[in-house]
Every structure is written in C-alpha cells, then in structure tokens.
C-alpha positions in Angstrom: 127.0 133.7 98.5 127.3 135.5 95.5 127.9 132.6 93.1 124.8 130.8 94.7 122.7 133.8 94.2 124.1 134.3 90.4 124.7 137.9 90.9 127.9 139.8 91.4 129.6 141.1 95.0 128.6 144.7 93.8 124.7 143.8 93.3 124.6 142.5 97.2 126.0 144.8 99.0 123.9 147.7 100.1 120.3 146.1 98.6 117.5 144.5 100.5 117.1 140.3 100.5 114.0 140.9 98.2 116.1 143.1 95.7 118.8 139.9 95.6 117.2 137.1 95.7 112.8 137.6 95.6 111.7 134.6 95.2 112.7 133.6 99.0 112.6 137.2 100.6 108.9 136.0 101.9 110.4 133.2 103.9 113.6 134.8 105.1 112.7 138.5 105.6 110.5 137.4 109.0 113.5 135.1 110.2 115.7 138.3 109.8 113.3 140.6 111.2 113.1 137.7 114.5 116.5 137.9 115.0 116.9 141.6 115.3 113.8 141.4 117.3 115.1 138.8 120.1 118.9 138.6 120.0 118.8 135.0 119.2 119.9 133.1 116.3 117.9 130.6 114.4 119.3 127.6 113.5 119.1 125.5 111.0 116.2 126.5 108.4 115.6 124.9 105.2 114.7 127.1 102.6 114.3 126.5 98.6 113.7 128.4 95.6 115.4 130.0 92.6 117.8 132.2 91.9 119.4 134.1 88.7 122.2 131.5 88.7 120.0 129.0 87.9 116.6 130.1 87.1 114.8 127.0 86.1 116.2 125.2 88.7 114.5 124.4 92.4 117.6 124.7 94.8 117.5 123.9 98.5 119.6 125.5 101.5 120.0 125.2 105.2 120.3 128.6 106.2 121.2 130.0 110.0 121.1 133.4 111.5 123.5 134.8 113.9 123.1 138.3 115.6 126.0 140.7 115.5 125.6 143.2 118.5 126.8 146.7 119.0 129.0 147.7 121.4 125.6 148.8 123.1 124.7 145.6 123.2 121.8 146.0 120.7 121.6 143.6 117.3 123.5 145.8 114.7 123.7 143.4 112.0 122.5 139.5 111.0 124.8 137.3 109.7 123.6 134.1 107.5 125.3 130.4 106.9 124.3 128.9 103.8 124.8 125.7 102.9 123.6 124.7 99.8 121.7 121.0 100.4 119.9 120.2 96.7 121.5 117.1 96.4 121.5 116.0 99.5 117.0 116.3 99.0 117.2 114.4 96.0 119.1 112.1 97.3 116.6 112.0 100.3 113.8 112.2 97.7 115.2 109.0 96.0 115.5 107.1 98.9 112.0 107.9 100.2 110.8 106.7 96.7 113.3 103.3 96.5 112.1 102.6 99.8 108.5 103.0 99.2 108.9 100.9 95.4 110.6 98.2 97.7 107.9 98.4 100.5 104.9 97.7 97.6 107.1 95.2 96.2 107.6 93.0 99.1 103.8 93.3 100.4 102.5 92.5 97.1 104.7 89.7 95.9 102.5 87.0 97.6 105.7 85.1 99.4 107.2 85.7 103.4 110.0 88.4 103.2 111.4 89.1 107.1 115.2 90.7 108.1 116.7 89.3 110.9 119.8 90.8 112.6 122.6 88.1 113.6 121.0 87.4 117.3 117.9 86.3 115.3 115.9 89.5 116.0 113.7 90.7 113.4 114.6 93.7 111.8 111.5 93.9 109.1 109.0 92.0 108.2 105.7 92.0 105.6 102.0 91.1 106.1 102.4 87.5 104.9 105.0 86.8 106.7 103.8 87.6 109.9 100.6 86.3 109.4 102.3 82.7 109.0 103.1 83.5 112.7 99.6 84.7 113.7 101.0 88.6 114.5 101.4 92.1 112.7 104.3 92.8 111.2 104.8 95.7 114.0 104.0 92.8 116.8 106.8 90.7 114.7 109.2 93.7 114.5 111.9 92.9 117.6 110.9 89.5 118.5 113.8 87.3 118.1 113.7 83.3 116.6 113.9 82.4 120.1 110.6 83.5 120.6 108.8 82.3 117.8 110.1 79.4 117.4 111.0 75.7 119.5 114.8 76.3 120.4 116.0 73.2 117.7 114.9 75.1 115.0 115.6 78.6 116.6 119.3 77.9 117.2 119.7 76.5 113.5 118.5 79.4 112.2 120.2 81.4 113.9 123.1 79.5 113.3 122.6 80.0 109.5 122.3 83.9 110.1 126.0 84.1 111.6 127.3 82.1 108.8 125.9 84.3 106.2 126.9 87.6 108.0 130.3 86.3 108.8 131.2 85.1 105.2 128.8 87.7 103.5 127.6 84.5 101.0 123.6 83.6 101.1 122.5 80.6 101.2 118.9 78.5 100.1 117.8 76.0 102.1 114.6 73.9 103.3 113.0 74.2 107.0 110.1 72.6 109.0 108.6 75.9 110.9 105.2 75.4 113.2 102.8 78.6 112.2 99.4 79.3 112.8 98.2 76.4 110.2 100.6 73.9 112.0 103.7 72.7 110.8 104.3 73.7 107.2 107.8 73.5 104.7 109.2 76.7 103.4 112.3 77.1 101.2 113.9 80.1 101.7 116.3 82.2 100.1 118.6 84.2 102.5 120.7 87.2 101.2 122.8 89.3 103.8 121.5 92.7 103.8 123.1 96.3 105.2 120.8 99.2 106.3 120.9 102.5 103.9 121.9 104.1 107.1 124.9 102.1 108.1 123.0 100.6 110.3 122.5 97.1 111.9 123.4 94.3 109.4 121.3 91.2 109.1 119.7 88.6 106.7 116.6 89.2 104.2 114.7 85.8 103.9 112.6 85.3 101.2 110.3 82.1 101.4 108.1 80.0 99.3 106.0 77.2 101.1 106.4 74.0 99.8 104.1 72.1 102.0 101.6 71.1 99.0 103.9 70.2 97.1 105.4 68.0 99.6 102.1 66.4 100.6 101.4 65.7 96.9 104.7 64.1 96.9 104.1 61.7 99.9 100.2 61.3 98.6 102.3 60.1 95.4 104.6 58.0 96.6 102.2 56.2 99.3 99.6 55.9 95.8 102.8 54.2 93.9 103.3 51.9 97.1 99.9 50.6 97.5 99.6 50.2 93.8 102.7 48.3 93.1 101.4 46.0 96.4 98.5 45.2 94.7 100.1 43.9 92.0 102.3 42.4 93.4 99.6 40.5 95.4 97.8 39.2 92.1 99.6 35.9 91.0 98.0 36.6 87.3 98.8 38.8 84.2 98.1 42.7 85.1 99.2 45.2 83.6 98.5 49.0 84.4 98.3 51.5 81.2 98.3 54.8 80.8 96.3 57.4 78.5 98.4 56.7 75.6 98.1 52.6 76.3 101.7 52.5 76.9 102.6 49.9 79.7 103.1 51.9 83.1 103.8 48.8 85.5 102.9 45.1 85.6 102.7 42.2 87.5 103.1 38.7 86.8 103.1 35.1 88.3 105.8 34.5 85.8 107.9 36.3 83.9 107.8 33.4 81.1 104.1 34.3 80.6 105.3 38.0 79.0 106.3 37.9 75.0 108.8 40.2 75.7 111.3 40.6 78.6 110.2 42.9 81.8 112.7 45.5 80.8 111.1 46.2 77.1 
C-alpha cells in the first residue's frame, strides 16, 4: 500500500485517508464510514485517481472493505484489498476502441462480412450482409446455414467451415446463394477467426458479388456466338473491324478469296 500510495509506512500510519491519499478520500471516505455503519463489507469497488507516486498519472484500483469487529461484537477497524487494475482498463480501453474501429470498418466497407461458428451458426454479421438475406443483422445473429439456405448449398458450406477450423488455413472460393434479389454469385474470402475472449471459434467471410460481372460474361459470350453465326452464315467476304480498323473476325466462302492466310 505504501509503494502504491508513494509515501512511506510512517506517513500512513495514524493519519486520515484524506491526509494519505486526497484526491480519492471523497469516494472512499463514505465506503469506510458504510462499513463501520452496517458491519458488512463492500466488495469489489473501482476507484481511480492519483497519488504522490505517480502524480501525473491516472491510476485505477479495485478496492474491498472488510470489518474487523471487537470482542464486543462492534466494527473496531476496516480493512482494505487493493489491487491495482490500470492496465488491465487500458487494456479494456483498447479493446473497446479496436472493436469499435473494426465495427465501422466492416459496416462501411460496402461488401458482406458474417462469422459463422463450425455448425454453420452465425456468430456476427453486418448490415449488408444481412440485408442480402432480407433480415437485421440481430435477426441473422444465431440462425445457422441450415436455415438460410437449401440444404446442397448449406451442407457445402458448412463443410468448408470444418475444413478451415480443423486445418486453421482459409480458403477463397465461388458460390451460387438465393437472396432477396434471387439467385446471385459471391466470391468469398474465408479466414478462421478466435473470439478476444477465448471464446467460440468460427470463420469470418468476406464476400464480393460477382453476379454482373458474370452476366456481362454470358451476355458476351452469347454476343460472340451469335456474331460468329452470322458470319458464318454469309457465303461472301465479311469482315468485322474494330475502332482501330484492325480485323477482329471474318468470314469467307473461301479461304483462297483472302490475300493473306486466315491466321495473319
């Protein structure tokens, strides 16, 4: 107590709390004053302030208070436990603020992030996500795979989760999921997680949707197809140029009607 307080044995003994230590005498003096009062400890109070150890310093305790009765039964004496807890609040102070820098990131990044546990229940997930689903991210929170999706595609995901938690390496991969919209492609990026706490393991999935891009591709392709068709239907000289003039594709009747071979 004395090296907390940054004052000798001698200075403590016979002097009041607010004589030792003032700048917390306002909130300890009425705890000690309750305890002589009613005979009953109290547990467990968090207290900060500063002391002449460290006098530019904000220091936090968890302080309790025991009676110590006469032989008469009446409270003689209060004793008090302190245990010193300032980096245990900045380290609860650091967390809060992680938490709350990785809870703006993930609602603001514009893609689905979600955390399922290994039975495919989710864990966590943010407004985009759960939209895609047509609920709240509280009404997603505990709903398993199973439940959101047809059992196919709910026992391959889950199937992917065990993997990952079992051999602790993510994975990427490409899925067909029906949402609200209808039946749209996401690739996904899935990174085994563990709770600050210790807690429950599971997955983080981070997805993009790659449904336009897939429809552009198949509107492509299909385009490509019908074009080469055409030309392929025309028994004359065609050819198909680009901005530049340079020959994109070509049909003709016969080959011997080009100057230069089909592959030039």
């Amino acid at each position: 107590m004395a090296a907390i307080n940054g004052r000798s044995i001698a200075e403590h003994l016979g002097r009041a709390i607010r004589e030792v230590v003032p700048d917390v005498a306002d909130k300890v003096e009425p705890i000690f004053r309750r305890v002589f009062r009613t005979g009953e400890p109290a547990l467990d109070h968090k207290v900060h302030g500063y002391t002449a150890a460290e006098p530019q310093t904000r220091l936090d305790w968890l302080v309790s208070y025991h009676p110590l009765e006469s032989e008469a039964g009446s409270v003689e004496f209060v004793s008090a436990v302190v245990l010193e807890i300032t980096g245990r609040k900045r380290a609860e102070i650091a967390l809060r603020e992680s938490e709350e820098q990785y809870r703006l990131l993930v609602e603001h990044t514009g893609m689905p992030i979600t955390i399922f546990d290994r039975e495919g229940r989710c864990l966590f997930s943010n407004q985009i996500a759960a939209q895609n689903l047509g609920l709240t991210p509280e009404g997603l929170v505990g709903k398993t795979l199973h439940d959101l999706f047809p059992k196919e595609a709910a026992d391959r995901l889950v199937g992917q989760l065990s993997e990952i938690l079992d051999t602790g390496i993510g994975i990427q991969t490409e899925n067909l999921l029906e949402t609200t919209t209808g039946k749209r492609w996401f690739w996904s990026i899935l990174q085994p997680v563990q709770a600050s706490s210790g807690g429950v393991p599971g997955v983080q999935i981070v997805s993009r949707d790659l449904t336009e891009r897939k429809l552009m591709k198949e509107a492509l392709a299909e385009s490509e197809a019908k074009n080469r068709a055409i030309l392929n239907a025309i028994p004359d000289l065609m050819f198909r140029l680009g901005h530049e003039g340079r020959v994109l594709d070509f049909s003709a009747g016969q080959v011997e009607d080009l100057a230069v071979p089909p592959e030039q």
